[in-house]
PASEBA-1860 file (N, C-alpha, C; in nm, 3 decimals):
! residues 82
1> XXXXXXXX> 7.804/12.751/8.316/7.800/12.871/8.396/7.819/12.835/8.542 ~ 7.919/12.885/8.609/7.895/12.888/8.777/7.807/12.940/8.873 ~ 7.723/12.898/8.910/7.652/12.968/9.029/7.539/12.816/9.046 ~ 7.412/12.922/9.060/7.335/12.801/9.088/7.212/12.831/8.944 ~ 7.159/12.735/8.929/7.048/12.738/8.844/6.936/12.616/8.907 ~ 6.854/12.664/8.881/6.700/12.623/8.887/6.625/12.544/8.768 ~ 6.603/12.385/8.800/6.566/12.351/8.748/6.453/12.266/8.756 ~ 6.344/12.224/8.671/6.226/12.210/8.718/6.232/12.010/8.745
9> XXXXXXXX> 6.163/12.011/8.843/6.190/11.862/8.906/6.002/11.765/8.855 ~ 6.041/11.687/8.762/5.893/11.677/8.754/5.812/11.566/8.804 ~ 5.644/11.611/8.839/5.618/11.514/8.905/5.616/11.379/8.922 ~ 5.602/11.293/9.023/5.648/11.202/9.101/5.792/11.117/9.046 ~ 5.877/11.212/9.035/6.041/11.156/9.002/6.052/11.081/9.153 ~ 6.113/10.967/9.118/6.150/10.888/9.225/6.308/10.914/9.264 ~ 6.366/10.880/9.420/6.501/10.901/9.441/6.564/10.795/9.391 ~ 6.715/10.858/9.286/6.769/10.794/9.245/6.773/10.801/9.061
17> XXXXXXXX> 6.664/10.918/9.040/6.687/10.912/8.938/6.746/10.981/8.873 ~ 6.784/11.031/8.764/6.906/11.098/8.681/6.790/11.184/8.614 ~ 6.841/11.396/8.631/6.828/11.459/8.522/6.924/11.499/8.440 ~ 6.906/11.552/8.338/7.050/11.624/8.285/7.029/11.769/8.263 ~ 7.096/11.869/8.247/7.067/11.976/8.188/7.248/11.973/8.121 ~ 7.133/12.022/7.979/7.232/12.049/7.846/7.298/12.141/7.867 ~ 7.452/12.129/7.871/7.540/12.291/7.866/7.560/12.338/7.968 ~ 7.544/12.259/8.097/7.560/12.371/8.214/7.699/12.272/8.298
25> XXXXXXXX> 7.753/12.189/8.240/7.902/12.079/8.286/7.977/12.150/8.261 ~ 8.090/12.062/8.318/8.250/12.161/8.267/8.293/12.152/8.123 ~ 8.381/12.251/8.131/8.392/12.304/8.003/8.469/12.158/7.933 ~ 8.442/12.189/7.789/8.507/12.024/7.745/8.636/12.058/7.714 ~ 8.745/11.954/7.738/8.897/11.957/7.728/8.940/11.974/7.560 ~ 8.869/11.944/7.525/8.892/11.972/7.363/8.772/11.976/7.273 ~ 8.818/12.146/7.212/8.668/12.149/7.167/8.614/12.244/7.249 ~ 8.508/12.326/7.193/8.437/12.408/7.223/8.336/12.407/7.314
33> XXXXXXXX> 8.247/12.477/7.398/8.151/12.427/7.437/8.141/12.381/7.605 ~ 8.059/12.357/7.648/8.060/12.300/7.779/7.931/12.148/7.744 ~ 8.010/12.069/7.843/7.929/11.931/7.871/7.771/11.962/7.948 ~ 7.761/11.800/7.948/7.603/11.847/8.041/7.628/11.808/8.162 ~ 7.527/11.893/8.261/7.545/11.870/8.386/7.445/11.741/8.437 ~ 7.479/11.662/8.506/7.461/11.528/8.554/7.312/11.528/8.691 ~ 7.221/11.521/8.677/7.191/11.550/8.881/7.127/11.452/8.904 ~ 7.167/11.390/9.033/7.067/11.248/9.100/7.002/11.284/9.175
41> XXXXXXXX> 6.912/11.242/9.173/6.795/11.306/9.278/6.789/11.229/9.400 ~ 6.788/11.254/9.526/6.846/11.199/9.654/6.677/11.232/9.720 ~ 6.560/11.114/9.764/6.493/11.226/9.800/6.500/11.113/9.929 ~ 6.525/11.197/10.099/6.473/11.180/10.219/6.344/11.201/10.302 ~ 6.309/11.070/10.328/6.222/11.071/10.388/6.229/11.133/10.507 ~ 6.164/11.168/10.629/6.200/11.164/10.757/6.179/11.069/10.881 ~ 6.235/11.036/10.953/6.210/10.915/11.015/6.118/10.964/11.150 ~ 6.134/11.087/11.180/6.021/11.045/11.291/5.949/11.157/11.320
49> XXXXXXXX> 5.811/11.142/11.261/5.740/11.220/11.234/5.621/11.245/11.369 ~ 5.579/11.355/11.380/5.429/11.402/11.455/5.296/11.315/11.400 ~ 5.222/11.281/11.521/5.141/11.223/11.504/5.024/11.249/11.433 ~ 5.036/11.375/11.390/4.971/11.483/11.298/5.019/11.443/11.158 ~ 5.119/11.448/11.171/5.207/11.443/11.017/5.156/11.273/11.015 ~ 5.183/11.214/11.081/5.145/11.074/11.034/5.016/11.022/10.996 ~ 4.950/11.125/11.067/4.783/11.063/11.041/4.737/11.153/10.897 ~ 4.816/11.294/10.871/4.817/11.338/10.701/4.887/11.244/10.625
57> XXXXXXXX> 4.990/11.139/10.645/5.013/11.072/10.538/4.956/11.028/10.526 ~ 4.905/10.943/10.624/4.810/10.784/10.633/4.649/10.803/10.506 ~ 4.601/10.984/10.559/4.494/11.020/10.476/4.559/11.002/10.349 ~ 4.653/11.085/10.306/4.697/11.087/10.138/4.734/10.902/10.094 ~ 4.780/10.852/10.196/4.776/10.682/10.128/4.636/10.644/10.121 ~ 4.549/10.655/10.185/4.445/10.607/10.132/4.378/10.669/10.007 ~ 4.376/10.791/10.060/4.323/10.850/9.894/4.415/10.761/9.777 ~ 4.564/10.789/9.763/4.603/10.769/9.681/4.529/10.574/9.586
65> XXXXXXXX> 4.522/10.532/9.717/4.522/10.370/9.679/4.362/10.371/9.628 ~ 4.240/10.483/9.705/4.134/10.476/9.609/4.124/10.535/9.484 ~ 4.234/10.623/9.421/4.218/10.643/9.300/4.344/10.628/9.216 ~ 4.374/10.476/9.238/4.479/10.371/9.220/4.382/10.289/9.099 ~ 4.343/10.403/9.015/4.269/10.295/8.922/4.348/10.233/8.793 ~ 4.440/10.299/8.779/4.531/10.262/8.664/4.633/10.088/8.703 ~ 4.604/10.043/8.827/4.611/9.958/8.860/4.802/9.955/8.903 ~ 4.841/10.034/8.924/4.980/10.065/8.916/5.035/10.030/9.088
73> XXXXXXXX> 4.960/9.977/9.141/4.952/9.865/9.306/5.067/9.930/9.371 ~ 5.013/10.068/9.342/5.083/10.169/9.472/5.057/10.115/9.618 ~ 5.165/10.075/9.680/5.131/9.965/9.859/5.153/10.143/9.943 ~ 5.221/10.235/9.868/5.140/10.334/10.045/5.325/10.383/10.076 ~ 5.294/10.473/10.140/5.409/10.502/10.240/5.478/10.392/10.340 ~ 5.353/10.331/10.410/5.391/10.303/10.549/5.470/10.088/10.506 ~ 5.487/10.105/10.392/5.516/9.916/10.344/5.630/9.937/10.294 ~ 5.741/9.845/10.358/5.841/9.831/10.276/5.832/9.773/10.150
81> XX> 5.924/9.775/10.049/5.959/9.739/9.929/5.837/9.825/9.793 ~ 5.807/9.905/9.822/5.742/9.991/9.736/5.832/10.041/9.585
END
C-alpha cells in the first residue's frame, strides 16, 4: 500500500537494527502479491545538550546501572563503545 503506516518500534531496539513488515514492499515482478517492507532503524543522539538535559541523563544512567542486576554491564550514555 502507498502512504504511510505505523508501526510499533519495540522496546530498547538499538540503531541499526532491521524490522520487517509483511506485505507492505513493492509489488512482486512475478506472481501475485506484494514483498515485505525492509526498515533500519537510524536512532540520533544529540550532540549538544542543556545542562538540564544532561544532568536528566546522568540521573537515568545511574538508576539504570543500579538496577543493572541482570548483569548485562550497561557502561551509561556518557562512555564510548557501549
Amino acid at each position: 500500500m502507498a502512504g504511510t503506516k505505523n508501526i510499533a518500534i519495540p522496546k530498547g531496539i538499538e540503531s541499526g537494527e532491521i524490522l520487517k513488515i509483511k506485505g507492505e514492499g513493492f509489488t512482486r515482478t512475478r506472481g501475485y502479491g506484494r514483498g515485505d517492507q525492509i526498515v533500519q532503524i537510524i536512532v540520533k543522539t544529540p550532540k549538544n545538550l542543556s545542562k538540564k538535559q544532561e544532568e536528566i541523563l546522568r540521573d537515568f544512567e545511574e538508576l539504570g546501572k543500579r538496577e543493572d542486576r541482570g548483569g548485562n554491564g550497561w557502561k551509561g550514555f556518557f562512555k564510548k563503545g557501549n
